[in-house]
N, C-alpha and C positions, 0 to 999 in steps of 0.2 A: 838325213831324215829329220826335219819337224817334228816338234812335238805334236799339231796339229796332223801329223801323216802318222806319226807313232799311234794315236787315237783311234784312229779309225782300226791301221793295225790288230791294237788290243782288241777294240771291239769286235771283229772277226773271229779273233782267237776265242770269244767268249760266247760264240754263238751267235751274236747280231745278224737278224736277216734282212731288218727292215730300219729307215731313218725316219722320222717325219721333219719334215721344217722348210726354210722361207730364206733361201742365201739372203748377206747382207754383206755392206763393206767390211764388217768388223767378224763375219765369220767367214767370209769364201775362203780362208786358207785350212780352215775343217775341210773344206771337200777337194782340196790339192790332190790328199790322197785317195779319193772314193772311189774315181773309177778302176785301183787299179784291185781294189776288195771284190767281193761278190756281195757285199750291201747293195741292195734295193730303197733309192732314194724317190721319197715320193712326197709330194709340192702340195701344199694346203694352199688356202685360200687370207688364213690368218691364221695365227700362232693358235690361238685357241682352240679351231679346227686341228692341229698337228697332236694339240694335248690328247683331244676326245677321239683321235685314231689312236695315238697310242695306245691308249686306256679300253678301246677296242679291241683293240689286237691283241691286249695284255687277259684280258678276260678270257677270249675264247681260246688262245694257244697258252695261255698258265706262265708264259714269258715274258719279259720285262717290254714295254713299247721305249723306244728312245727318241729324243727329241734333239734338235739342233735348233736354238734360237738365240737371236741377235743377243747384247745389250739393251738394256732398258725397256723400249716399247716392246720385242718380243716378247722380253722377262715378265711384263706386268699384262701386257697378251696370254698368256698360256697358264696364269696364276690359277683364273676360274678351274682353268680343269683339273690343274694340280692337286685342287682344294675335292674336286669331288673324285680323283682317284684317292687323296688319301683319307677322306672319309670311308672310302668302301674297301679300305686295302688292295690295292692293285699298284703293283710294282712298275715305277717311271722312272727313267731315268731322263732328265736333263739338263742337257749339256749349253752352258750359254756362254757366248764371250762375255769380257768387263774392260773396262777402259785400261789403259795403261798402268804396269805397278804403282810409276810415281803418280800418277794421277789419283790414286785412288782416293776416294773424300775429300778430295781438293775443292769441289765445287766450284768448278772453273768455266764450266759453261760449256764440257766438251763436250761432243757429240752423243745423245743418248745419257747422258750423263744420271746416276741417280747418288742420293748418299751413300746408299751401302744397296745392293743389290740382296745379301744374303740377308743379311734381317730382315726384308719385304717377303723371302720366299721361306723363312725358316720355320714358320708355321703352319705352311702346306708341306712340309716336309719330314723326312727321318731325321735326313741330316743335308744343310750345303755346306760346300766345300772352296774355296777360293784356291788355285791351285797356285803356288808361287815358284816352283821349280819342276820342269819335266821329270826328273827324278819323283816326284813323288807321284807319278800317274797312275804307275800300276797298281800300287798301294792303297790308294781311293780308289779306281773299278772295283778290286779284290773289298774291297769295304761295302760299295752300293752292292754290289751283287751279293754279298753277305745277306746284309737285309731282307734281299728278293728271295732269293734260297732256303733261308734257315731263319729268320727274323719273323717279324710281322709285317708282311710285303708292303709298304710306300714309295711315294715318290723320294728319288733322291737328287739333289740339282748341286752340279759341277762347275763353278763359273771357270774359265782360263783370262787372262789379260790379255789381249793384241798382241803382245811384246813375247808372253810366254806362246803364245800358238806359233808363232814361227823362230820361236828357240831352238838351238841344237839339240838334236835327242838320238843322238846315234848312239850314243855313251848308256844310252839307259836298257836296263836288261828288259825281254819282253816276257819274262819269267812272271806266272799268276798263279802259282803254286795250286796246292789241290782247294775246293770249293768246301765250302763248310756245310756241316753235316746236322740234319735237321735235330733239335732235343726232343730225346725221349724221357717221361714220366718218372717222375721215382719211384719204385716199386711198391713202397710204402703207403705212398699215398693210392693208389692205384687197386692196392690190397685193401685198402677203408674204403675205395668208393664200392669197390664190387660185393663188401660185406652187406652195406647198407641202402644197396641196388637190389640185394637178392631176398632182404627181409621186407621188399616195399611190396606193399600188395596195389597199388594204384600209381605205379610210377608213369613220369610223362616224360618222353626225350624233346629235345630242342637244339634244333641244326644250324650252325649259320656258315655265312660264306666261308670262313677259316676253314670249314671242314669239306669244302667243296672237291675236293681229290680225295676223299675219304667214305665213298658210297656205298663199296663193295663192307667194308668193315662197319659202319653206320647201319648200314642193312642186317646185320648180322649182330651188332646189340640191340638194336630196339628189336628181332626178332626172338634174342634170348632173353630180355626184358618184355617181353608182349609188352610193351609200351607204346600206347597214339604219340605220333611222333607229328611235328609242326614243326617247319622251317622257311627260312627267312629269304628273300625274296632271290637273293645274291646265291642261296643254294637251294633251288628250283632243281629238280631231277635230283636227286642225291640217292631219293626211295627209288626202286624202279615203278615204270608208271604203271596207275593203278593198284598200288600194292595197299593191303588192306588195310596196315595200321596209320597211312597216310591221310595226315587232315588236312593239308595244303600250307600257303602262310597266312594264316588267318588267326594270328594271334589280338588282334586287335577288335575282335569280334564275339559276344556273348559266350558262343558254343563250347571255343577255345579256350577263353578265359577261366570260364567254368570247370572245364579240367587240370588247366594250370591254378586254381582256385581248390580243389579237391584233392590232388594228388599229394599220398605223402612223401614221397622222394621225383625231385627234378634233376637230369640229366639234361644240362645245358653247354654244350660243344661248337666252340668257335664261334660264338655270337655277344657281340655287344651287351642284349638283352635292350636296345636303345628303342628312342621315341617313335622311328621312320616304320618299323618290324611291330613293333608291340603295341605301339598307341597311337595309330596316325587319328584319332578319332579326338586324342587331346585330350584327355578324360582322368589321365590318370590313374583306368580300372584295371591293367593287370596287376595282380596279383601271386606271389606265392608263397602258401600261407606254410606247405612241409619243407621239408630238408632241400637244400639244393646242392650239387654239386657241380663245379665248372670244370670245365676244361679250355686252356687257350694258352698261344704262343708265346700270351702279351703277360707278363706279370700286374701291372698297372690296370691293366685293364680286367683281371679275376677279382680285384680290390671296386667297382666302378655299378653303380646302377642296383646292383643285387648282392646284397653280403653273400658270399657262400660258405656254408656249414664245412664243406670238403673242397680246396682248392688246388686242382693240378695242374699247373705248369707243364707244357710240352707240346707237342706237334701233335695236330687234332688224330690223323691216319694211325702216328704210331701209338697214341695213348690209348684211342679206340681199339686196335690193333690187341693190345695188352687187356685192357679191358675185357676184351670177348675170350681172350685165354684164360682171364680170373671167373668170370664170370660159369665157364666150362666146369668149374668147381662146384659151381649152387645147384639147387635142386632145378631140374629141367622143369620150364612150362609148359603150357600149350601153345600152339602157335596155329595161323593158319587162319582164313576167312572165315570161323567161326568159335575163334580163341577168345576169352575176355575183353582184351586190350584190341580183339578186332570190332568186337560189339559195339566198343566204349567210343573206338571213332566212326565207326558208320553213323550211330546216334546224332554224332555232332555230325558229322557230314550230310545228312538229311535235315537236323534243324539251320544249318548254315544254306543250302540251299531254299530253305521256306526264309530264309530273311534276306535274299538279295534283293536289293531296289531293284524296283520295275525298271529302270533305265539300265540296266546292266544287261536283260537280256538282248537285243541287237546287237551289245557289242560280245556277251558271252559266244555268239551265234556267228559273229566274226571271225572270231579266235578260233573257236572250233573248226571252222569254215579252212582256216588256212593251215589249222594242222592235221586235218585229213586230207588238203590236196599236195602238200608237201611235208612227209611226216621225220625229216631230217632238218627241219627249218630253224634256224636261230634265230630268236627276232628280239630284237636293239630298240629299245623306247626311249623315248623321250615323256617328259612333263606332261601328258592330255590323257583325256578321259579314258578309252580302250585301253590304258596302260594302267590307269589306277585302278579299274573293274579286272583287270585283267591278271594284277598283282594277287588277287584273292580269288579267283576263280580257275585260273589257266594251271596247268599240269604238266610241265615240261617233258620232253620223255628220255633227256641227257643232262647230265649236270651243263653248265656253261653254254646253254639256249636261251634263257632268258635273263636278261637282265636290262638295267636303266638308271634313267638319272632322277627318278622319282622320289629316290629311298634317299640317307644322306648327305647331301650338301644340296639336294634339289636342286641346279640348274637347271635351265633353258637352253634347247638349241645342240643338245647332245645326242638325239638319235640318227642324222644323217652320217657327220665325219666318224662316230663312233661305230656305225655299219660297215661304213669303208673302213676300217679298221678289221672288223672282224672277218669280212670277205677275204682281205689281204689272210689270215689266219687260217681259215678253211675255204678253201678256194674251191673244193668241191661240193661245198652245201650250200642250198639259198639261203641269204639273209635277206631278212625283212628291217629296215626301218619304222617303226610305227610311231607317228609324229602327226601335232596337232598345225594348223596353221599360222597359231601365233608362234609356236616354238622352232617351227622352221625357218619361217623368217631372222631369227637371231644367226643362223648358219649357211644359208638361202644359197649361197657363191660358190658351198663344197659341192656344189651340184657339177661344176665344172672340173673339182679335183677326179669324182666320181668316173667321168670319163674319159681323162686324161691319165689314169692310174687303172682303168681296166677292169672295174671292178662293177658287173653286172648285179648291184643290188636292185629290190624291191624297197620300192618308200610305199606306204598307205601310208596316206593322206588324210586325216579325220578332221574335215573342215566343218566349221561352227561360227565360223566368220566373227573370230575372236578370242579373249580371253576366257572362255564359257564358264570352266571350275570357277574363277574366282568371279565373276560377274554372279554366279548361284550363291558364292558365300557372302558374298557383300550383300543380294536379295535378302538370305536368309536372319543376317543382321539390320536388316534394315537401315541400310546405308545407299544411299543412290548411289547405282552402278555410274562410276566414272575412270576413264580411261580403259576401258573391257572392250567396248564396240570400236574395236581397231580396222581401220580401210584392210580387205585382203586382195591380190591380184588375180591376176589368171594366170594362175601355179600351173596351168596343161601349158601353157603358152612362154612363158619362161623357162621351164622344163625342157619342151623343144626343141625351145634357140639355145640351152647348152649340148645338146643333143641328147638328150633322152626322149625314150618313146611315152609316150603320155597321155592317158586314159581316163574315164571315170567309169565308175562301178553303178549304175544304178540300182541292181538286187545282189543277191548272194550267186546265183546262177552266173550274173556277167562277171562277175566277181573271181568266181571259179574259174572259168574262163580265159579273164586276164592274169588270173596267176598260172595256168598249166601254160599261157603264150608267153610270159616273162622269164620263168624258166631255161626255153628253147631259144632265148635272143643273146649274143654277147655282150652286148652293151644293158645300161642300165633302164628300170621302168621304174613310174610313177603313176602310180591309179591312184585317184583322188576319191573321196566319200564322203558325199554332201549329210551332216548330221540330221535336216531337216529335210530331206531328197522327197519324192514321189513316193518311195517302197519302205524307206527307215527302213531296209535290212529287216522288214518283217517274213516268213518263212514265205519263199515262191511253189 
């Protein structure tokens, strides 16, 4: 056995269901041993596509996505995405060959060659890792998966040398001993936060993606806190939908602000408190002016953004968990659609509805549109307008439905292969791609992975024949729009000829329509939506 055949091996062992990536001469000896695994290897169009399925798939199944890419051009291929999983914490793994041991830093002019591979990518990272003997394999997985498990989920990237992928490795035990066990809380601390939770007569929760597996327990503090609860774009469903003390993620907006501005104890769990969640408007306005308390995995990160009065360290599920049993000690409130804390956010959720811009309704009217004709639907965004109106308006009705590359590290070109990713994940639920014109085009080619890997997603198409967001900010600055009015093609027509079926919506009626007929196809659709069409999506 190979150490390259060892690998996949482990991987097996570790649960891997799926690979993404792009053979190359410096890795086909990774896939020597694949086929004789139950790994599902499935072929991007470019590294960077392989990233954003991962990070797809890592999203809606809560599991690592893995990557297989070359040396060098893969490596600096699949960085973009690296960069925007590890901004939003989602566990990657990838695995890339490296030149020859002696080679390494030589700068010789071999193949691919870079000066150090792992300093290019150690900042999109947890940790990389150069591997110098197969002995040490199992020891690095049992490491990355550490991270994924019981850390603050990131990418982790494994380089191996040529030389070492097909080194002997019979000799090495396939032994990955037990899996690490999430931190729970110190009791202590947990005991002050519930004190000074129970004496707040205006407190406010705050949810972010960390605590995305933590709903049933999130639901059950802010309901012993009658607390208006607001959460962050990444933990979208965490309330169940409709629930009363739910303000949406609209912390970036007067309503919210205002309560995070008023209240005197804040309960903030598994969230940054960062720019993408709290101030995409730039401003600088949130504020909080009472006590806060954190909760989060990351030490570093309870220190970052918002001093907190009470800091707790631990695992969002179990601290909350703990939480709701100290909390069982205080004096019971009211609860229920006509509790304080359910007044306090209806209020804002009726002044938050009087200030959405007038351009939000057609696409609010969208969204709506397509989760009552499919109300199991995950929908994958990209960079365009229906995903930034959509960020503050839409109401997921499960954790792990909505998400995108809007919030931190903002990419382009992430809602297609990031679809195919999560189809691969739930194979029984429609996913929706929602992606603008220009953003597709940076990915245009996974159209073809799309089909080639099975996976009957829905792309809406929000065409505006161009960069439109940023052509309105440049207007609004008064700066002649240059480089915005980009040539688009005919996205039905290129769609086609990779084979998908491909449509245009002209109301919400055809609209309907074309999603109850996309559904029922195996293969993939594309319904496109002219922003400036005959109907603008106004009610039929």
């Amino acid at each position: 056995m190979t150490c390259g055949e060892l690998l996949v091996a482990l991987l097996q062992d570790l649960g891997v269901e799926l690979v993404f990536g792009i053979p190359g001469v410096h890795t086909v000896e990774l896939y020597r041993g694949l086929p004789a695994t139950r790994i599902r290897h499935i072929t991007p169009r470019h590294e960077q596509g392989a990233g954003f399925m991962a990070d797809g798939y890592a999203r809606v199944s809560g599991k690592p996505g893995v990557c297989f890419t070359i040396t060098g051009p893969g490596v600096t291929n699949i960085i973009t995405a690296m960069a925007q999983a590890y901004a939003d914490s989602i566990p990657m793994l990838v695995i890339s060959s490296v030149n020859r041991t002696h080679e390494l830093g030589g700068g010789g002019g071999r193949l691919h060659e870079l000066p150090s591979q792992r300093e290019l990518v150690a900042g999109v990272s947890a940790f990389s890792h150069t591997l110098q003997r197969p002995d040490e394999l199992p020891e690095v997985l049992r490491r990355a998966f550490a991270v994924f498990s019981a850390a603050r989920p990131r990418p982790v990237h494994i380089e191996i040398p040529i030389d070492i992928i097909t080194a002997t490795a019979d000799h090495v035990s396939r032994e990955l001993g037990s899996a690490a066990s999430r931190a729970a809380p110190a009791p202590q601390a947990i005991a002050a936060a519930a004190r000074l939770l129970g004496a707040a007569s205006q407190p406010l929760l705050l949810l972010g993606g960390g605590a995305v597996d933590a709903g049933e327990s999130a639901t059950r503090v802010a309901e012993q806190l009658d607390a208006p609860t607001a959460v962050t774009i990444n933990a979208k469903g965490l309330l169940p939908y409709g629930h009363p003390l739910a303000l949406g993620s609209n912390q970036s907006l007067p309503p919210v602000r205002a309560l995070a501005a008023q209240a005197d104890v804040v309960l903030a769990v598994g969230t940054e408190l960062g720019e993408t969640d709290y101030d995409v408007v730039f401003d600088g306005g949130f504020r909080i002016d009472g006590k806060l308390i954190r909760i989060d995995i990351d030490a570093l990160q309870l220190q970052r953004n918002h001093a907190a009065d009470i800091a707790v360290l631990g695992d969002a599920r179990l601290s909350l968990e703990a939480l709701g049993a100290a909390l069982a000690h205080e004096p019971a409130r009211p609860h229920g659609a006509d509790s304080p804390g359910s007044r306090r956010a209806a209020a804002a959720r009726r002044e938050l509805q009087d200030q959405w811009p007038a351009g939000w309704d057609a696409q609010r009217r969208l969204l709506q549109l397509v989760q009552e004709t499919l109300p199991e639907v995950i929908i994958v965004g990209d960079s365009t307008q229906p995903v930034y109106s959509g960020n503050h308006s839409y109401e997921a009705r499960r954790p792990r439905s909505w998400f995108n590359s809007a919030t931190g590290y903002g990419t382009l070109g992430y809602g297609l292969p990031a679809a195919i990713g999560a189809r691969l994940a739930a194979p029984a639920r429609p996913v929706i791609a929602l992606i603008g014109d220009g953003g597709i085009q940076f990915t245009l080619a996974e159209l073809g992975s799309a089909v080639e890997a099975a996976t009957p997603i829905i792309v809406l198409l929000w065409n505006n024949h161009g960069y439109g967001e940023i052509k309105r900010y440049m207007e609004a600055r008064a700066i002649e729009p240059l480089g915005v009015d980009i040539h688009t093609p005919d996205f039905l027509g290129i769609a086609r000829a990779f084979g998908w079926e491909a449509v245009r919506a002209q109301d919400l009626a055809q609209l309907q329509g074309h999603l109850q007929a996309a559904v029922g196809r195996t293969g993939p659709t594309l319904i496109e939506i002219m922003e400036d069409g005959p109907t603008a999506f106004h009610p039929t």
